[in-house]
FIKE-7447 format. One line per field, with one value per residue (C-alpha): residue in three letters; x, y, z; residue number from 1. Coordinates in Angstrom, 1 decimal. Layout:
<pts>
resn: c(ALA|...)
east: c(X|...)
north: c(Y|...)
up: c(Z|...)
resi: c(NUM|...)
</pts>
This chain:
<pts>
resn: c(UNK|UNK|UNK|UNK|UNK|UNK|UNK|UNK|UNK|UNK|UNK|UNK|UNK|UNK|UNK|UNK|UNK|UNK|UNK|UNK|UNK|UNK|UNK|UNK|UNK|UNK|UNK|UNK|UNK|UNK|UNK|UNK|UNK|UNK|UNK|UNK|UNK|UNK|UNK|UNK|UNK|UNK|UNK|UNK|UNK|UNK|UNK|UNK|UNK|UNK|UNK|UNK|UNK|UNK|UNK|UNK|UNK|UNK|UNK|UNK|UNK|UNK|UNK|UNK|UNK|UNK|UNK|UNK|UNK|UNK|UNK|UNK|UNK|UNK|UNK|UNK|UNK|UNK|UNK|UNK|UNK|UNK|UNK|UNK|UNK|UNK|UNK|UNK|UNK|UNK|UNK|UNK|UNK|UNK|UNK|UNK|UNK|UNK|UNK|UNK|UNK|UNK|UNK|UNK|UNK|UNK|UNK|UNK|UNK|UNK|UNK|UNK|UNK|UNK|UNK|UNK|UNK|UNK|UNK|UNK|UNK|UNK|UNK|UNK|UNK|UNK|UNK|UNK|UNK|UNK|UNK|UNK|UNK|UNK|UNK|UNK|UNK|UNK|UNK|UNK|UNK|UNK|UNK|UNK|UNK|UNK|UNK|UNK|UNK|UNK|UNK|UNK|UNK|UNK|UNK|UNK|UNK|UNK|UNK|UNK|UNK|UNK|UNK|UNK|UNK|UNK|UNK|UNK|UNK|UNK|UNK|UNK|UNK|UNK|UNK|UNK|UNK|UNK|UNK|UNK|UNK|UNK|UNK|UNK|UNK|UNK|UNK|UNK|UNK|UNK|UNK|UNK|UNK|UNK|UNK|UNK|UNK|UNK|UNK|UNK|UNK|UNK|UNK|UNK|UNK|UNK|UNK|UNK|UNK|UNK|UNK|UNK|UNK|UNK|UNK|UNK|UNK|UNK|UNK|UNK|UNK|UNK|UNK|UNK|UNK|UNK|UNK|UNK|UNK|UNK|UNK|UNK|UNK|UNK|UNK|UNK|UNK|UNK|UNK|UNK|UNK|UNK|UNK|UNK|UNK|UNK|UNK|UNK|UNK|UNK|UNK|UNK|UNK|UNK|UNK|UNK|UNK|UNK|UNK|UNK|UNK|UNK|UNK|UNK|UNK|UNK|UNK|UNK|UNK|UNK|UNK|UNK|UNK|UNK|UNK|UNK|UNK|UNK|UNK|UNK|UNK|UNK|UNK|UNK|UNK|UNK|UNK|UNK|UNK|UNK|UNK|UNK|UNK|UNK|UNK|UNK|UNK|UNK|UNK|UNK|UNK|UNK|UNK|UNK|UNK|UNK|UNK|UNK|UNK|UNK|UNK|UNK|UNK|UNK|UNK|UNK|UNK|UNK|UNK|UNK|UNK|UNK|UNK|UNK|UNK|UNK|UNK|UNK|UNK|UNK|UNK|UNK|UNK|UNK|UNK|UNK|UNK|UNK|UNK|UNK|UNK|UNK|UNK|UNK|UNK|UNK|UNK|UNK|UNK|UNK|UNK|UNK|UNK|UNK|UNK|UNK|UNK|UNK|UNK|UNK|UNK|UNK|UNK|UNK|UNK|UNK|UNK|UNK|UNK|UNK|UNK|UNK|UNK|UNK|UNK|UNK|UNK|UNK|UNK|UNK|UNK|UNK|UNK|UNK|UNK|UNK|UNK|UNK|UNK|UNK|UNK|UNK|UNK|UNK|UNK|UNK|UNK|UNK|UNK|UNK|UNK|UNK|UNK|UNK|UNK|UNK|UNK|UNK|UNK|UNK|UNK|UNK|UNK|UNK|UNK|UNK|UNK|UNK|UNK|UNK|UNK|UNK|UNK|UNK|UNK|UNK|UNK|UNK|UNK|UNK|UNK|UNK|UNK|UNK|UNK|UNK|UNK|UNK|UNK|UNK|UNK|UNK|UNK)
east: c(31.5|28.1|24.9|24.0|20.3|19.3|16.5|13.6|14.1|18.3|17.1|14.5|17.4|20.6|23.0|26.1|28.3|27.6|24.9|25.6|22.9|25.1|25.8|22.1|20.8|17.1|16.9|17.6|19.6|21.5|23.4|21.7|17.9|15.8|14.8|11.4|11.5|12.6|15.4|19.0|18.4|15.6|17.2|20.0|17.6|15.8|19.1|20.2|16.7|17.0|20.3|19.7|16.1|17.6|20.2|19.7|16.4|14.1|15.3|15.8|12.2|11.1|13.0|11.8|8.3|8.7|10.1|6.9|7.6|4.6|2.7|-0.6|-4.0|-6.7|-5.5|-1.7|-1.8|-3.0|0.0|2.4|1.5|2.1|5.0|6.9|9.7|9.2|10.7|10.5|9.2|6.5|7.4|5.3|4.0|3.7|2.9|3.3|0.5|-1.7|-0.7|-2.2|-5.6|-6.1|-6.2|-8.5|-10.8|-10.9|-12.1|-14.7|-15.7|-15.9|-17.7|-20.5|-21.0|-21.7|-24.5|-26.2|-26.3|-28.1|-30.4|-30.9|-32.1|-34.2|-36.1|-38.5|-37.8|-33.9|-32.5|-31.3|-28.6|-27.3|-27.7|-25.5|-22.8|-22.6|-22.3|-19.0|-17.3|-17.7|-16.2|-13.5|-12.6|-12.8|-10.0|-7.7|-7.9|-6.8|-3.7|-2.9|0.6|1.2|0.2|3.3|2.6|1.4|-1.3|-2.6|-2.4|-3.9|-6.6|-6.8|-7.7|-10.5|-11.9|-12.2|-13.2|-16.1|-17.4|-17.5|-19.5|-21.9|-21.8|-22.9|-25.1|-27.7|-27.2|-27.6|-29.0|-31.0|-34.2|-33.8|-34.1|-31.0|-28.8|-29.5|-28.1|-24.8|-24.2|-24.0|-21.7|-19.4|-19.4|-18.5|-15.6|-14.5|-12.8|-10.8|-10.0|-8.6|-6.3|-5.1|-4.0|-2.7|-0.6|0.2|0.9|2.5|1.4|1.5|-0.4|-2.8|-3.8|-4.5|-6.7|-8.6|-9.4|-10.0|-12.4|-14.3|-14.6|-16.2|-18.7|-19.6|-20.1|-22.3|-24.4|-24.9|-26.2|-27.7|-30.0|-31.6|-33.4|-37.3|-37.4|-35.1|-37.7|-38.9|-36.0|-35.3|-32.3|-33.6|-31.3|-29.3|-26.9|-25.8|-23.0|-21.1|-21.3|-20.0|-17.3|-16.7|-17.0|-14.3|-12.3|-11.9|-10.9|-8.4|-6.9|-6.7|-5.2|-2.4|-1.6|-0.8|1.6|3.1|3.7|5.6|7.0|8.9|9.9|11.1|13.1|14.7|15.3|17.3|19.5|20.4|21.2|23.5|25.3|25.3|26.7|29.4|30.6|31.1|32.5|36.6|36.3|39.9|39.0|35.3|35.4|34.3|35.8|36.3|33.2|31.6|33.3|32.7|28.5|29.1|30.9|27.8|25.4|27.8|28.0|24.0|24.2|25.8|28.3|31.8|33.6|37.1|39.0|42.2|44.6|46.5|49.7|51.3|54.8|57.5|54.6|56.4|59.4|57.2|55.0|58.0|60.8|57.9|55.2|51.7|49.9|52.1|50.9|47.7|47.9|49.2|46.3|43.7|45.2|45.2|42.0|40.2|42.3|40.5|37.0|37.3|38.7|36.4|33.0|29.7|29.0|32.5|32.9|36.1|36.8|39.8|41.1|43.6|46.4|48.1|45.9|43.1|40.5|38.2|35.7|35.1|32.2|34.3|35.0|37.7|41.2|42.6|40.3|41.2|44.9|44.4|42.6|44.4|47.4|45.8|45.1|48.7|49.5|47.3|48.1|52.1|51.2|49.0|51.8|54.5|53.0|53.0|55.5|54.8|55.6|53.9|53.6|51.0|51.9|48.5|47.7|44.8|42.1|39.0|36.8|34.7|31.3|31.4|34.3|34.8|35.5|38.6|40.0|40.2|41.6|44.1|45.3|45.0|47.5|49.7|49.8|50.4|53.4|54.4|54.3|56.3|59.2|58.8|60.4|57.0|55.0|53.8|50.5|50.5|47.7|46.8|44.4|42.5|43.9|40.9|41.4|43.6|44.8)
north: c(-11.6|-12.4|-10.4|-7.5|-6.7|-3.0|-2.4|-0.4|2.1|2.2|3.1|5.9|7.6|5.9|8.7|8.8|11.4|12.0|11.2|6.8|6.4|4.2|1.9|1.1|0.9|2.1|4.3|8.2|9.5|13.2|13.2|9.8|11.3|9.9|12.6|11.9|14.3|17.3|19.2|19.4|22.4|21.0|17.8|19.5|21.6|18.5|16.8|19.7|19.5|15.9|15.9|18.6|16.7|13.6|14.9|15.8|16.0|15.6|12.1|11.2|12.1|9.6|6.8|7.3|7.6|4.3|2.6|3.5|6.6|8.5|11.3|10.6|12.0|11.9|14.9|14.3|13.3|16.7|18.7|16.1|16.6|20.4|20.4|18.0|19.7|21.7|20.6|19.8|17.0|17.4|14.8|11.6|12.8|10.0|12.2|9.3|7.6|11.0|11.1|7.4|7.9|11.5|10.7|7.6|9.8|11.9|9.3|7.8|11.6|12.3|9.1|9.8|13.3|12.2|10.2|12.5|15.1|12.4|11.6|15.3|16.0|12.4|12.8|15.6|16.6|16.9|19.6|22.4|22.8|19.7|19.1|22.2|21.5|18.1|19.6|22.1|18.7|16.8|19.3|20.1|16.8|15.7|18.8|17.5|13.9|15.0|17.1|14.9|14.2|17.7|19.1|20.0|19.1|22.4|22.1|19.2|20.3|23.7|21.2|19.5|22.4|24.4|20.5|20.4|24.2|24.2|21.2|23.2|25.6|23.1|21.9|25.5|26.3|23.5|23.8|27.6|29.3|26.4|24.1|21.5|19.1|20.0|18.9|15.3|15.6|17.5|15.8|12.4|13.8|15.6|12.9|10.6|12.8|15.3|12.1|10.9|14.8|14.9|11.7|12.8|16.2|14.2|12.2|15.4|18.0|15.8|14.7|18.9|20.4|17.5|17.5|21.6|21.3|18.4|19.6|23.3|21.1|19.2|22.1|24.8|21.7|20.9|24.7|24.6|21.8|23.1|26.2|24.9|22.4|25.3|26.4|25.6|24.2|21.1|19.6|18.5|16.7|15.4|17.4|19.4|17.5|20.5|17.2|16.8|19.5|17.4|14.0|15.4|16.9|13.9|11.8|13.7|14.1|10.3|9.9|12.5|10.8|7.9|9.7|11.4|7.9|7.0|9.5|9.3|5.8|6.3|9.1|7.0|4.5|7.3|8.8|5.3|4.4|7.8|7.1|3.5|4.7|7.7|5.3|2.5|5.8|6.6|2.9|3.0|6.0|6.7|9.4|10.9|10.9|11.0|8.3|4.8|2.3|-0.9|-2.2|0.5|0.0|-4.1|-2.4|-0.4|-3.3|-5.3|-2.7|-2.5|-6.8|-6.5|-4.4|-7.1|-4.3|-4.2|-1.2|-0.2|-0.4|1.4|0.8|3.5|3.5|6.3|6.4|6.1|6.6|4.6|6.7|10.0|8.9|8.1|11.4|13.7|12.5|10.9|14.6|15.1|11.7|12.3|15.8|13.7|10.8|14.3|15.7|12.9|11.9|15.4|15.3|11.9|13.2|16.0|13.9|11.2|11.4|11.5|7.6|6.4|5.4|6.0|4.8|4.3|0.5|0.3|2.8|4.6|2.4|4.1|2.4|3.6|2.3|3.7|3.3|2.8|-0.7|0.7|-0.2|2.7|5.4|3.5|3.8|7.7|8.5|6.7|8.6|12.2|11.6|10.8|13.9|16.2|14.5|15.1|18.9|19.2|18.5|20.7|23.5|21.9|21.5|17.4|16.7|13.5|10.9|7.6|4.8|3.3|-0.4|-0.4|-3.6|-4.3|-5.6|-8.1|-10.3|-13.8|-13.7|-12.5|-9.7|-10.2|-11.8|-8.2|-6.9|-9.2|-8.3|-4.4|-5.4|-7.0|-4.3|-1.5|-4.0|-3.8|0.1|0.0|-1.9|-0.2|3.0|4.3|7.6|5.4|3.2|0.1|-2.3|-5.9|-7.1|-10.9|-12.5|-11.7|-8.0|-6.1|-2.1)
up: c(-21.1|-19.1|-20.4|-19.2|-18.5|-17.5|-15.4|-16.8|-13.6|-15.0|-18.7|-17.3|-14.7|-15.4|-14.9|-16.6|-17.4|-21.4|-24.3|-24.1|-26.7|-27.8|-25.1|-25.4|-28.3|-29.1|-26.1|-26.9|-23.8|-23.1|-19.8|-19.3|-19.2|-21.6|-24.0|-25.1|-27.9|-25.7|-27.0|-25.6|-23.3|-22.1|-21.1|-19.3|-17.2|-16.4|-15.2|-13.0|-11.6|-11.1|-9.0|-6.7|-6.2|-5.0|-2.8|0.8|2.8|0.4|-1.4|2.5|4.1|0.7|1.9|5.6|3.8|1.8|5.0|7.0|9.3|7.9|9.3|10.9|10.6|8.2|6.3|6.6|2.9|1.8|4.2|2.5|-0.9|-0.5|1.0|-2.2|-3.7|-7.1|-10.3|-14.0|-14.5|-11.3|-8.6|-9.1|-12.7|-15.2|-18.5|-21.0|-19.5|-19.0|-22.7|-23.3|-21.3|-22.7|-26.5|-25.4|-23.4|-26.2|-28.4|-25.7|-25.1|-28.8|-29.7|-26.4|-26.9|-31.0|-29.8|-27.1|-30.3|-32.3|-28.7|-29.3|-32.5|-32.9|-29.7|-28.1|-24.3|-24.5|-23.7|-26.7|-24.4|-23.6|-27.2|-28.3|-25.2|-26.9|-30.2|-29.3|-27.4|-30.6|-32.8|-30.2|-29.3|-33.1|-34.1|-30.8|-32.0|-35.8|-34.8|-31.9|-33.3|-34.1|-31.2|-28.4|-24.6|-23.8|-25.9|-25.0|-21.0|-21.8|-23.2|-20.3|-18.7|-20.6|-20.3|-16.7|-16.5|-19.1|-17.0|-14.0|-15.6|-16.6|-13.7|-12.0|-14.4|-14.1|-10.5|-9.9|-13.5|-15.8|-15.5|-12.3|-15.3|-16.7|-13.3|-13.0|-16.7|-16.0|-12.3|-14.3|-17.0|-14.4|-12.2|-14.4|-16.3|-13.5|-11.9|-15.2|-15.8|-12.3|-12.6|-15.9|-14.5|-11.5|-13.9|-16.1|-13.2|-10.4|-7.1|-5.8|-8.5|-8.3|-4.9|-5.5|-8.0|-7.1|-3.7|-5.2|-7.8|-4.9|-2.9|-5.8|-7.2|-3.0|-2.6|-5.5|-5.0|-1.7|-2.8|-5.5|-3.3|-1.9|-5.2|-4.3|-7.6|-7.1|-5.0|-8.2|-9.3|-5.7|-5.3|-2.3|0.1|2.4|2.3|-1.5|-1.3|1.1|-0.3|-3.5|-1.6|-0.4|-3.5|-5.2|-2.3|-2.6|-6.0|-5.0|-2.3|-4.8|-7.5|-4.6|-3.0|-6.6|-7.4|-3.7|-4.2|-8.1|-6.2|-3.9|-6.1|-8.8|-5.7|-5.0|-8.8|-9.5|-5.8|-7.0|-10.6|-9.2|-6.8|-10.0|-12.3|-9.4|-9.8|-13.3|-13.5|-13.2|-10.0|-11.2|-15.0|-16.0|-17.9|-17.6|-15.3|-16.1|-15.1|-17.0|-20.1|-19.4|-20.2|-22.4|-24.8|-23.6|-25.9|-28.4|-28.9|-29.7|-32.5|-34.4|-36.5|-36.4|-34.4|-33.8|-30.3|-29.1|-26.3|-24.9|-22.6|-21.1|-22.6|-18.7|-16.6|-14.2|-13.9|-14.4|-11.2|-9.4|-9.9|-10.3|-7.7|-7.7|-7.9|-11.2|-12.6|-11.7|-13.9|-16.5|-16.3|-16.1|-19.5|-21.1|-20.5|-21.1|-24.5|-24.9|-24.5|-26.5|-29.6|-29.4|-31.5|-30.2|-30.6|-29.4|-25.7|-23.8|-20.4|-18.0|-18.9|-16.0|-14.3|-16.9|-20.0|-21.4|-24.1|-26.7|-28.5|-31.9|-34.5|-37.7|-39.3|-41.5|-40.4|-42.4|-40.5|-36.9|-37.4|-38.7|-35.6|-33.2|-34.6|-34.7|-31.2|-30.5|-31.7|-30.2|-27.1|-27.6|-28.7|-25.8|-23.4|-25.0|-23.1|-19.6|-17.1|-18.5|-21.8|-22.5|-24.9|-25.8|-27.3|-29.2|-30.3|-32.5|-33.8|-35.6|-33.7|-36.6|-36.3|-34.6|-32.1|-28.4|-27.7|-25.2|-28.6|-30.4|-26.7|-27.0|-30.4|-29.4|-26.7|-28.7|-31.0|-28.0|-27.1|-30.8|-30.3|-27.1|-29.2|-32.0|-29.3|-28.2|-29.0|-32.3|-33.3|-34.0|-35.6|-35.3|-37.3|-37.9|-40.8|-43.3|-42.0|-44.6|-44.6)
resi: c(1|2|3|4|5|6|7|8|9|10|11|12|13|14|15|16|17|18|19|20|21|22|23|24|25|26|27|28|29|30|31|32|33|34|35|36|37|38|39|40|41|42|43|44|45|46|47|48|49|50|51|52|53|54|55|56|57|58|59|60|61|62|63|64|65|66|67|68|69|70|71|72|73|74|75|76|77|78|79|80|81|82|83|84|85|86|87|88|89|90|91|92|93|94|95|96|97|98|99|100|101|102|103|104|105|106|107|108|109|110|111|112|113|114|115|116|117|118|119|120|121|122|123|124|125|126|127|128|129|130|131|132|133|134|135|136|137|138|139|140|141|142|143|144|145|146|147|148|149|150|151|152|153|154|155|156|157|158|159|160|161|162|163|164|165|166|167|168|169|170|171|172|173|174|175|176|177|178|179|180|181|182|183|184|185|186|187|188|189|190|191|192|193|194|195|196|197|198|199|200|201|202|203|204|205|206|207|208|209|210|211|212|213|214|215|216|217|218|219|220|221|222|223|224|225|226|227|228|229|230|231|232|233|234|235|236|237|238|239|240|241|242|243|244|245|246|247|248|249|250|251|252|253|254|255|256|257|258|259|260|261|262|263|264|265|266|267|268|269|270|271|272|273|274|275|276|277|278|279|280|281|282|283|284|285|286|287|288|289|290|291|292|293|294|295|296|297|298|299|300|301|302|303|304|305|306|307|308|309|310|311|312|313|314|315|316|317|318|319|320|321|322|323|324|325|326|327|328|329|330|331|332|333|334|335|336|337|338|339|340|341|342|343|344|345|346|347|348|349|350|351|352|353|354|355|356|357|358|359|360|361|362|363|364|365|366|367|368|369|370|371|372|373|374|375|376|377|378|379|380|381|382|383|384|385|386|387|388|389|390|391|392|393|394|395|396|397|398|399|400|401|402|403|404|405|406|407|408|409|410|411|412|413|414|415|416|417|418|419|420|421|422|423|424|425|426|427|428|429|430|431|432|433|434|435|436|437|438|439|440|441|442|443)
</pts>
């Protein structure tokens, strides 16, 4: 069987119809999201978000976006930002890398605002205040670095946001209330972390929210600069200009539009990555059963080889599905196929993989490496299976052939003995399991 190499886009969206943790190993996945230490419920609500955000206009006016048909205008990126669709995660939000650059701004804020404390006390002419504001950051940012781990997202993004508002008010308060001496001060320190607040919230709150609030940020600091400017006062700290307002305005503006092109450009490619992983789900998925196809189950046995660990396999045959299909109709056989598939997925464990192996043959994969158990299963499922169909207009039942699937061999070599032992069944006057097992293999 030729290797099987999954995209990093395919492990992020793949979308398949279970938890197939197990079909690749390492990567923790419910209804083929990966988790990322949400719970179940979580998960689901971001799947359902998930397909109805890729389906229809707005996964379509993405592609037209990514193919060039964009709007025009120098503001066009501020109209299209607010008008992306709504949903959990934020469209073009990258939170495990807001994560990253937030605990290391922390740590570069923490370390900065340790010194200017020191500047502070050691030298004469600094201001109390900026001493003091340097004080409550370094105690702050010290108690956020501590209980990063412990801390849950909201935390952290509620931190995010007393950060950039209690730099606003600096901001406003050297401009409008304090000593002109205090604004060149607090314009350097906003100027230089207002921007890396900005992309981290962009990062954290998706290409929508970003845009808001870093337009709503450039326009309050412009408005206060403006006003600010006017003091008498600032003529002695050369801040007089009627001008200022609007270049900050437009200073931030520009890391906005920076931080928005970003997040429209990971927006497009997330769009395109979830489209091809549906339409790769949709061919590896059975359309009449569920389960996996062949080509599906062909990956699936792919992540199972690189564990390196034994596992069980069973073949399953319809018992006369021939004659069934033929006296009773397709739509009947189809019934039958549905039934005993559904029966299939509810028996199977949450680490086994089932799948469709061909018309009426079904095959699971099972993680147990004792022939004893294998057999046991594969015969309560035969059971359940005949019971199951006592009650329809059906009956049906399986015939099951049953291997070990060991270290150091192909696998097409334990297929081969499952078959044989399914054809062992079939002689054997069906609606029985058989077992096949290598030579060093013993029940």
């Amino acid at each position: 069987m030729a290797p099987f190499y999954l995209p990093q886009w395919q492990l992020t969206w793949s979308y398949l119809s279970k938890d197939y943790s197990n079909v690749y190993p390492g990567v923790s996945f419910i209804n083929g999201i990966r988790t990322n230490g949400l719970d179940r419920s979580q998960v689901r609500r971001q799947t359902g978000t998930l397909r109805r955000a890729t389906t229809g206009d707005a996964a379509k006016k993405m592609v037209r976006q990514a193919d060039g048909k964009k709007h025009s205008g120098v503001f066009s990126w501020v109209r299209d930002a607010w008008k992306v669709k709504r949903r959990h995660p934020p469209v073009g939000s990258n939170r495990d890398l807001a994560l990253l650059l937030t605990r290391f701004l922390v740590l570069l804020t923490m370390i900065i605002a340790a010194l200017m404390v020191q500047t502070g006390l050691l030298l004469e002419g600094v201001s109390l205040i900026s001493a003091a504001f340097a004080g409550f950051w370094v105690v702050f940012l010290t108690a956020l670095y501590i209980l990063w781990e412990r801390l849950p997202l909201d935390v952290v993004r509620g931190a995010l946001f007393v950060a950039l508002a209690l730099y606003q008010v600096r901001w406003a308060s050297a401009w409008l209330i304090l000593d002109p001496r205090e604004v060149p001060v607090a314009t350097i320190a906003s100027l230089l972390y207002t921007p890396m607040l900005l992309m981290i919230v962009g990062l954290m709150e998706g290409q929508r929210r970003g845009v808001i609030i870093g337009i709503t940020i450039a326009v309050l600091m412009a408005v206060t600069a403006q006003f600010g400017s006017m003091r008498p006062e600032m003529s002695e700290v050369a801040l007089d200009d009627p001008r200022v307002g609007t270049l900050i305005f437009l200073l931030i503006s520009v890391y906005v539009f920076i931080q928005n092109a970003w997040s429209a450009q990971q927006t497009v490619l997330e769009e395109r990555g979830i489209q091809a992983a549906l339409l790769q789900a949709r061919a590896n998925t059975d359309p009449l059963t569920g389960l996996l196809n062949r080509r599906g189950m062909d990956i699936a046995v792919t992540g199972w080889l690189t564990r390196r660990e034994p596992f069980g396999v069973l073949l399953i045959d319809i018992d006369h599905f021939k004659q069934l299909n033929d006296s009773l109709g397709h739509t009947l056989g189809d019934q039958a196929i549905k039934l005993v598939s559904r029966t299939i997925s509810e028996s199977i464990r949450d680490n086994d993989v089932a799948g469709r192996w061909g018309g009426e043959e079904f095959v699971i994969i099972c993680q147990e490496n004792d022939p004893r158990q294998i057999s046991a299963f594969a015969n309560r499922l035969r059971t359940l299976i005949a019971e199951r169909s006592d009650v329809s207009d059906t009956p049906l039942t399986v015939s099951i052939g049953v291997s070990l699937f060991p270290l150091f061999e192909h696998f097409e070599d334990t297929i081969s003995r499952a078959d044989t032992a399914l054809y062992a069944a079939k002689d054997a006057g069906r609606n029985c399991v058989r077992g096949e097992w290598r030579t060093e293999t013993s029940l």
